[in-house]
C-alpha positions in Angstrom: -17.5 44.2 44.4 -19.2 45.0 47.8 -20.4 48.5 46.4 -21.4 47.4 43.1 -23.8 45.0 45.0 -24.6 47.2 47.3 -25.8 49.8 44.6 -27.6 47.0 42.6 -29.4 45.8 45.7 -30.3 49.9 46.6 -31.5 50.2 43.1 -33.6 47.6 43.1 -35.3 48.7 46.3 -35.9 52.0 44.9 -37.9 50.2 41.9 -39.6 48.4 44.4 -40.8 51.0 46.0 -41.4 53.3 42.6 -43.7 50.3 41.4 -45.4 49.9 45.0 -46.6 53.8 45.1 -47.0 53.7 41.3 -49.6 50.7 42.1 -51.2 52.3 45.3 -51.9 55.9 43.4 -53.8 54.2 40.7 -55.9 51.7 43.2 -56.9 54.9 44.2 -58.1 56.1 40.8 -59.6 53.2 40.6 -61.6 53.1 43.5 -62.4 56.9 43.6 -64.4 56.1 39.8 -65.4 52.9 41.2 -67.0 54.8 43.5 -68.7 57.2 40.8 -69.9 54.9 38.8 -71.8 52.5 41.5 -73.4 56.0 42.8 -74.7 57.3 39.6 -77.1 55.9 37.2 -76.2 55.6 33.8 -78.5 54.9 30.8 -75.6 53.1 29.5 -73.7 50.2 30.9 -70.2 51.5 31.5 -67.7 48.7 31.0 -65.5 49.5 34.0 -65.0 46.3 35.8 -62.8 46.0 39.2 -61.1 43.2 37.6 -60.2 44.9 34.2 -57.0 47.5 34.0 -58.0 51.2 34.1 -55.8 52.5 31.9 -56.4 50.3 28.9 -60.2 49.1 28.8 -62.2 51.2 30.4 -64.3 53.5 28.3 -63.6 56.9 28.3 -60.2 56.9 30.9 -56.9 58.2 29.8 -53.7 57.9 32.1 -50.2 59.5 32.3 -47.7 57.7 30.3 -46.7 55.4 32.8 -50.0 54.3 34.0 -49.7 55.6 37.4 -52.3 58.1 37.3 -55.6 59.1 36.0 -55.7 62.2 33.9 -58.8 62.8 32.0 -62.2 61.5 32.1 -64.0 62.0 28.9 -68.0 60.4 29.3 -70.5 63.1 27.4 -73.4 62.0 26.2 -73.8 58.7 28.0 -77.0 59.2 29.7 -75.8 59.8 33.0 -78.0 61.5 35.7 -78.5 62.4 39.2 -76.2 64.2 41.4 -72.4 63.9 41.3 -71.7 62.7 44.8 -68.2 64.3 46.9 -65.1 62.3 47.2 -65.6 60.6 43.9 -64.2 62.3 40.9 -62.9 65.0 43.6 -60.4 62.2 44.8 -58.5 62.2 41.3 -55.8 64.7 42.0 -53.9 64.0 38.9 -56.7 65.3 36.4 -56.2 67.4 33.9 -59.5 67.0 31.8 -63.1 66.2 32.9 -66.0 66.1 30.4 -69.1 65.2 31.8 -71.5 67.3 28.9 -74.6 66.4 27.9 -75.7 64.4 30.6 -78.5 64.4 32.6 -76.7 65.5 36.0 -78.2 67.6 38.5 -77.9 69.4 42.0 -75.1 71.5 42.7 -71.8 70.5 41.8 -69.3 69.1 44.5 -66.9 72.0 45.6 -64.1 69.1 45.2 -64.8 68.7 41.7 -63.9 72.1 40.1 -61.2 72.8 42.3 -59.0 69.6 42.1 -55.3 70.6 41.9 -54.2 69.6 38.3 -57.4 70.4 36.5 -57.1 72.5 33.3 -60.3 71.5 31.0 -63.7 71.4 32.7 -66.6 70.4 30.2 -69.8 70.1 32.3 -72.3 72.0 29.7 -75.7 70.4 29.0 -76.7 69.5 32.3 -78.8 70.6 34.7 -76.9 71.6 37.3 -78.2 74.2 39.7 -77.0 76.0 42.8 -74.1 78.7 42.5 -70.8 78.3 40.9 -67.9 76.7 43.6 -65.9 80.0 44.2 -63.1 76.8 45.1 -61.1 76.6 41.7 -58.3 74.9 40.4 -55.8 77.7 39.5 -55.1 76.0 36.2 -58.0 76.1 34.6 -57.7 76.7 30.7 -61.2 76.6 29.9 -64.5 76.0 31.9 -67.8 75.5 30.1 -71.1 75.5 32.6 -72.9 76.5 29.7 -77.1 75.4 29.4 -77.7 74.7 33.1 -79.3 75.8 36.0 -76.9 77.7 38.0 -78.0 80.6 39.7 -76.0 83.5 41.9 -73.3 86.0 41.0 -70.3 84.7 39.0 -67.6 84.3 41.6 -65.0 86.7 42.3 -62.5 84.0 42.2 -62.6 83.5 38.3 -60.4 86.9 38.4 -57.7 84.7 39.9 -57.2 82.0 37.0 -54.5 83.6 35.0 -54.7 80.4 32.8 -58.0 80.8 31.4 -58.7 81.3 28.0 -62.4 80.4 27.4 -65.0 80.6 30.1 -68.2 80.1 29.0 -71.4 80.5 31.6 -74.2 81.3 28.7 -78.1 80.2 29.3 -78.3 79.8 32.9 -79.7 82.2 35.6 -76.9 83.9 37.0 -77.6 87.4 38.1 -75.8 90.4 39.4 -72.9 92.7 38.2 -70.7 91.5 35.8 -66.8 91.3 37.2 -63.9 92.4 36.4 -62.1 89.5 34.6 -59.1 91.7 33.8 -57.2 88.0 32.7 -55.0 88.9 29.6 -55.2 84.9 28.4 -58.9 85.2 28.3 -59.4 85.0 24.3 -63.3 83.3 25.0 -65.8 85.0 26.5 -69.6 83.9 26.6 -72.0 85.5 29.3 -75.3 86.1 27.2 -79.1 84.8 28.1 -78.4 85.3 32.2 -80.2 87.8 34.7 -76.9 89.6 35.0 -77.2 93.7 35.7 -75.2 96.5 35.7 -72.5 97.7 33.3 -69.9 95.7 31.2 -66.6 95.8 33.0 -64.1 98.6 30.6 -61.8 95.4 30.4 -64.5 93.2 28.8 -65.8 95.6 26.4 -63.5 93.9 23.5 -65.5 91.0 23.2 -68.6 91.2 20.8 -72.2 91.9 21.6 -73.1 87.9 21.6 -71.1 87.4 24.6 -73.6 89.6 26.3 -76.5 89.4 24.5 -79.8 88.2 26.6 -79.3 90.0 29.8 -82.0 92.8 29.8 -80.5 94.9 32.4 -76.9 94.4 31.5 -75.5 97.9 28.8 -72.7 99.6 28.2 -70.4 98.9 25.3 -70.3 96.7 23.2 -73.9 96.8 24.2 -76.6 99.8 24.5 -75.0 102.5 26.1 -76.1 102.9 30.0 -78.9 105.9 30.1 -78.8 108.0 33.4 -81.2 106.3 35.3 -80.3 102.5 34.7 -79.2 101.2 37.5 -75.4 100.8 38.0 -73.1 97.7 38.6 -73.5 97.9 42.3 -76.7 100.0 42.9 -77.7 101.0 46.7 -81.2 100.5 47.5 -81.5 103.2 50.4 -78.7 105.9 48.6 -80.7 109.2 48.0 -78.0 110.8 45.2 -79.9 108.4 43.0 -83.4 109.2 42.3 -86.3 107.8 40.4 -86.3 108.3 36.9 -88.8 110.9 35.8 -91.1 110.6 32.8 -93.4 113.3 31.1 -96.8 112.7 30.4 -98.1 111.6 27.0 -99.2 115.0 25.3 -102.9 115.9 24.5 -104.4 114.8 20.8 -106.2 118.2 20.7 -105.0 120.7 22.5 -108.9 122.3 21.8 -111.0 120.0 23.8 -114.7 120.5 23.8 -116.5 121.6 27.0 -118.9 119.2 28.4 -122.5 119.7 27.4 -121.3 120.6 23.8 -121.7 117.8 21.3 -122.4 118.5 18.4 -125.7 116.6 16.8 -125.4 114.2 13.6 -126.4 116.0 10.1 -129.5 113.7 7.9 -126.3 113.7 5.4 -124.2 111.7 8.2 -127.5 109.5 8.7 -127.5 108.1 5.4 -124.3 107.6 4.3 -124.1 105.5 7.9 -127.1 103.4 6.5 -126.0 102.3 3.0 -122.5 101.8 4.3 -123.7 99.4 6.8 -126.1 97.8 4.0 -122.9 97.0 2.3 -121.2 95.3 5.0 -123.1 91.1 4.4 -122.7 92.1 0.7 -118.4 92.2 1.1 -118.4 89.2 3.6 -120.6 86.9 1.6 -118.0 87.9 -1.5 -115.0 87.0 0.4 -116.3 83.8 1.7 -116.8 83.2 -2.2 -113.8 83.6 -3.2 -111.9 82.0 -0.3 -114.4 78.6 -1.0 -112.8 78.7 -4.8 -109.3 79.3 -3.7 -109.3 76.3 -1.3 -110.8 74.1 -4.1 -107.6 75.2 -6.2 -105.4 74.6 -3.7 -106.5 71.3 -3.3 -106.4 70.0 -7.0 -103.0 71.4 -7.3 -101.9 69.2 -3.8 -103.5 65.9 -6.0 -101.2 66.6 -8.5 -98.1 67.2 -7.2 -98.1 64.4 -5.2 -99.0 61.9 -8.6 -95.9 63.8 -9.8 -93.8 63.0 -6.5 -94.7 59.7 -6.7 -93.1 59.2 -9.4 -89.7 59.9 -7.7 -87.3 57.0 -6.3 -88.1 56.3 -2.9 -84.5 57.0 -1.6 -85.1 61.1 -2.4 -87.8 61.2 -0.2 -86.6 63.7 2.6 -82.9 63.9 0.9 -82.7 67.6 2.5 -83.8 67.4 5.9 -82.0 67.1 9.0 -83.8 65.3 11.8 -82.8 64.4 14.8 -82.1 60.4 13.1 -80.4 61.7 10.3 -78.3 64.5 12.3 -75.6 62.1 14.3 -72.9 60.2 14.1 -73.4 56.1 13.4 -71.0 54.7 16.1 -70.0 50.9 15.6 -69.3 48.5 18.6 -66.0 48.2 20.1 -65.4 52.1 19.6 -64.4 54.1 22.7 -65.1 57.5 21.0 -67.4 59.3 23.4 -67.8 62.6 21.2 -70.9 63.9 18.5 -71.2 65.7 15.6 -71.3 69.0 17.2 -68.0 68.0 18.4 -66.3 66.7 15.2 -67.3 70.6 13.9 -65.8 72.0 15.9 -62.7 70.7 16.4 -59.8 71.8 14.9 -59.2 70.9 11.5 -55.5 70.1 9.5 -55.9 68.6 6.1 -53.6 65.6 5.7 -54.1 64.8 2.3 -57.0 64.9 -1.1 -57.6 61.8 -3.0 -60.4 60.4 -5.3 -62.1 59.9 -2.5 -62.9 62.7 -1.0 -60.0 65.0 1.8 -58.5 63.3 4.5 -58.5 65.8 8.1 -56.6 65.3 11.4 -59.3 66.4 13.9 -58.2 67.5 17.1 -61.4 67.6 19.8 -62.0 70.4 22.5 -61.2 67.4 25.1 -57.9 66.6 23.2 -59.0 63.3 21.4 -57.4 63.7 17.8 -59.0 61.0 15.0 -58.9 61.1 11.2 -62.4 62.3 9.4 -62.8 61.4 5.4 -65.0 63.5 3.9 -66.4 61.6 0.9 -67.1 62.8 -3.0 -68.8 61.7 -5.4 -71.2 59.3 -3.4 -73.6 57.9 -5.4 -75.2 55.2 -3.4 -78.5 56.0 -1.8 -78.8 56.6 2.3 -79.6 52.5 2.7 -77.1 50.8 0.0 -74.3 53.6 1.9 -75.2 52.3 5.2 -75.0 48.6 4.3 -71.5 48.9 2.9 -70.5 50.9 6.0 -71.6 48.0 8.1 -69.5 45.6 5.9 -66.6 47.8 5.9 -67.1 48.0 9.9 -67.4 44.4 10.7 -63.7 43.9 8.4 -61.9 46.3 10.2 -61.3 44.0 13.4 -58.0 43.1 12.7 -54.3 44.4 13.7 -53.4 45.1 10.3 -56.6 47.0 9.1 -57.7 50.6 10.5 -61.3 50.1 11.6 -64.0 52.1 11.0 -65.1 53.8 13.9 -68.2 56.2 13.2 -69.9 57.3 9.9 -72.2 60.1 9.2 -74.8 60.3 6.0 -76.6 63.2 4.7 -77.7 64.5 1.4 -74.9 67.4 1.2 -72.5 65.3 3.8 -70.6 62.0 4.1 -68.0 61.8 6.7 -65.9 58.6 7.9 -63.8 58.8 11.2 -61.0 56.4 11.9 -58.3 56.2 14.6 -55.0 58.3 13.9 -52.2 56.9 12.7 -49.2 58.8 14.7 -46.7 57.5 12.3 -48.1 58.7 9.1 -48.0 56.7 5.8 -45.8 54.8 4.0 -45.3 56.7 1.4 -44.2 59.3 3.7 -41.5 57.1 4.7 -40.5 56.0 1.5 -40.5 59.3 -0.3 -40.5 61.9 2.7 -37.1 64.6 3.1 -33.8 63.0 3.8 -33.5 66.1 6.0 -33.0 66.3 10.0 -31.0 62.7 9.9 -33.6 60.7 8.6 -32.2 57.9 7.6 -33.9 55.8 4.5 -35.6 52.8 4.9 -33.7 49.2 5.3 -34.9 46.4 3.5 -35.6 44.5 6.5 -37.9 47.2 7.6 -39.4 47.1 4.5 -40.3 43.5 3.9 -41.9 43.9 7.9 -44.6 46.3 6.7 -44.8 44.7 3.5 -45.8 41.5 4.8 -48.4 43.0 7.3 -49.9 44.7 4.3 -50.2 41.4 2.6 -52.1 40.0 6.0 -54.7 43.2 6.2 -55.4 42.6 2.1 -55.6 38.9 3.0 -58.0 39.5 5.7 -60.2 42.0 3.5 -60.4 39.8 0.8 -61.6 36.3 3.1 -63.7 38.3 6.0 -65.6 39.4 2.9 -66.1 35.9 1.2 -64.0 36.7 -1.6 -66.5 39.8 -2.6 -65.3 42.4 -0.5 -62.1 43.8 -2.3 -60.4 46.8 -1.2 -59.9 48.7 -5.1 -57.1 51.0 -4.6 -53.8 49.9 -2.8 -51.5 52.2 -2.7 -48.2 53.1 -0.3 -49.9 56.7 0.9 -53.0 53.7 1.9 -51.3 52.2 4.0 -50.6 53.7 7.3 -48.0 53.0 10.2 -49.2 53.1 14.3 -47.1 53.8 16.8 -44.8 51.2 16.6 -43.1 52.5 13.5 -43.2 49.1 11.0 -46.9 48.2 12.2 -48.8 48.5 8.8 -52.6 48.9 8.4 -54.3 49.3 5.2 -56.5 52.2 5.3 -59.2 53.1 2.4 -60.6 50.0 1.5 -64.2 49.1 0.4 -65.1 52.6 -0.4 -65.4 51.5 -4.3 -68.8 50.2 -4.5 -70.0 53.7 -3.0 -68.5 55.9 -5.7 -69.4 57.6 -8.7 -68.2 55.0 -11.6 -66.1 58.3 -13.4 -63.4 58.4 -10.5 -62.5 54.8 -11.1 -60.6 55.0 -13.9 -58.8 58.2 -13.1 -57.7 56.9 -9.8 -56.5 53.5 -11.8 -54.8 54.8 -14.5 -51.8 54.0 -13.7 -52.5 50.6 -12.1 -55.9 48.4 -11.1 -55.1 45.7 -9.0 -56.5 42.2 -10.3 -59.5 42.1 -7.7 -60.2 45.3 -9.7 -62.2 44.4 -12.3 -64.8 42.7 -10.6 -65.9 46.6 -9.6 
């Protein structure tokens, strides 16, 4: 009895202490971004408070399973500026993944940044940092993006040394000097182009394609030009007399029978004349021309009146249906969304389809930074840029609810509509109800069923009164309704995307059933 209390009481010490250091690593987090934040400005109010927890409010922080750490800080785009100062984000030992792009920050970067312990994805492109590259790197680095800044000296040796890396792109900064030998067989991505780097590419870089090189005038060698005799060579000597100047011939003669001085010969009467009417005929040609350009210009301008009395004509929501401007071209975020990521981003992330309905396909996007969410991309849209925004907004303002999956960005276009929502890690119900029997999955209880049942009945509920009785959802279905991490949380997915559609999808889609709320579609 002695032991087993001893053991309980040794246990419970061990916890303590386990909780203590668990608590003491994170106040450190904490502080160290604390710290960051109070140092640089931000265009943008971040919401991290001293008296809020890290690891589940604070915009744009992620942390280790069991809340003890900080692993990845994910703020692009949020109008930061101004130097990153030391002993800030260089104090977070436990990052993996830091993505500070398209800021505004400037100044070198702290030699404690890139070269913290666990760090694996570094995203600082679209800044304008300047100074050299730290030659102090984390040996884990996976991929490192210092792409569109300032930086300027040689690319540091030390890259060779990362035997992690897979993509390393420097592009559109000033870096000069040779090229080195980044003989790194996990390197698949490769972008040095638009620097002031020299020499020849490295035999062990000569796989990648032209673009990854392109933009550096005195940089050949294959895949580039090939390097002529007297270019210089990755690591010329200024003072080494094997190598001299190139040598150049002179441009040849035009006539290799030049007349001697004194010998001119005298213009003919014949010569004289033809001069004379030829110059006669000179005001003659321009006053034609200006003629003719006059009655071209009037043409012009009667045809301008009447095309726009025939664009006039148009609906005013097809005005400009084609072009992308910088309003137009961006994601719609709504409030309370902790997404930190643009359209750029969302095409380019990694795409798996997860399903094709009436509606458009369903994608699971994984981001660059890790961040996976669920894009719709719609079909058959037949409201107009302003009546799609306006449902959007309604559809956004009913998702705030635990049994509805909010809408967290949308994007409108003439050729594009895209939705992104949070990912469901548990799939659908009808995956659960109808998915394989295989690898001991057992089938669905009736208790289990009657759980997500009934918080399907709460999210319809909540559509149906958050929208004073006019906001229906139109097609409930098991695969629309999707399960969160705790397996028998329901959310009802898909809902209020009706009104939007083209009117010869509705049918087909209810064929087989239309819910009552239906038919006030």
């Amino acid at each position: 009895m002695k032991i087993l209390s001893f053991l309980l009481a040794l246990a419970f010490q061990l916890l303590l202490i386990f909780l203590s250091q668990t608590s003491a690593d994170l106040y450190s987090d904490k502080q160290a971004l604390l710290n960051f934040a109070a140092a640089v400005p931000h265009s943008r109010k971040l919401n991290w408070q001293s008296n809020t927890p890290v690891c589940s409010s604070w915009i744009g922080i992620t942390c280790n399973t069991n809340g003890s750490h900080v692993v990845a800080v994910r703020l692009p785009g949020v109008g930061l500026y101004g130097p990153i100062p030391p002993n800030t984000l260089g104090r977070l030992d436990n990052l993996t993944t830091l993505s500070l792009r398209s800021n505004f920050f400037s100044e070198e970067i702290p030699s404690d940044l890139l070269s913290l312990p666990s760090l694996q994805y570094a995203y600082l492109q679209h800044n304008n940092f300047s100074g050299t590259i730290p030659s102090s790197l984390s040996p884990l680095l996976n991929s490192l993006d210092l792409s569109f800044n300032s930086l300027t000296g040689s690319i540091p040796p030390t890259i060779q040394n990362l035997k992690n890396l897979t993509s390393l792109n420097l592009q559109n900064n000033s870096l000069s000097g040779p090229v080195p030998e980044l003989n790194i067989s996990s390197l698949k991505q490769l972008n040095l182009s638009y620097n002031h780097l020299n020499g020849s590419v490295p035999s062990v870089l000569q796989k990648f394609p032209a673009s990854s090189f392109e933009g550096n005038n005195m940089l050949c060698g294959p895949p580039l030009n090939q390097c002529l005799a007297f270019m210089p060579s990755p690591s010329p000597s200024p003072s080494s007399p094997s190598s001299p100047p190139p040598t150049f011939l002179p441009f040849p003669p035009t006539n290799s029978k030049k007349p001697a001085n004194g010998s001119k010969k005298k213009l003919n009467t014949g010569s004289i004349v033809a001069i004379a009417i030829g110059g006669s005929m000179v005001p003659l040609f321009l006053f034609v021309m200006i003629v003719m350009c006059c009655l071209k210009k009037k043409d012009e301008n009667n045809g301008a009146q009447k095309g726009k009395s025939v664009r006039n004509e148009k609906p005013k929501e097809d005005f400009g249906s084609g072009v992308q401007d910088a309003e137009k071209n961006k994601l719609v975020f709504f409030e309370g969304s902790s997404y930190n990521f643009d359209l750029e981003d969302l095409l380019r992330a990694s795409a798996e389809v997860l399903g094709k309905g009436s509606y458009g396909t369903t994608y699971k996007a994984i981001l660059e930074e890790g961040t996976t969410v669920v894009v719709k991309r719609l079909k058959e849209v037949v409201a107009g840029k302003k009546e799609f925004e306006q449902q959007m907004e309604a559809v956004g303002r009913v998702g705030h609810h635990p049994n509805v999956i909010p809408l967290r960005a949308y994007y409108y276009s003439k050729d594009e509509k895209l939705l992104v929502y949070d990912y469901a890690t548990s799939g659908s119900f009808f995956s659960l109800l109808h998915g394989s029997n295989n690898f001991g999955r057992t089938p669905l209880d009736w208790e289990s069923r009657v759980k997500i049942c009934l918080g399907t009945a709460r999210g319809i509920a909540h559509i149906h009164s958050a929208g004073g009785g006019k906001f229906i959802h139109g097609n409930i279905k098991s695969s629309n309704v999707l399960l969160t991490q705790d397996q028998f949380h329901s959310c009802i997915s898909d809902f209020g995307l009706t009104p939007i559609m083209s009117y010869p999808s509705v049918p087909t889609r209810c064929a087989g059933y239309r819910a009552p709320e239906g038919k006030m579609i």
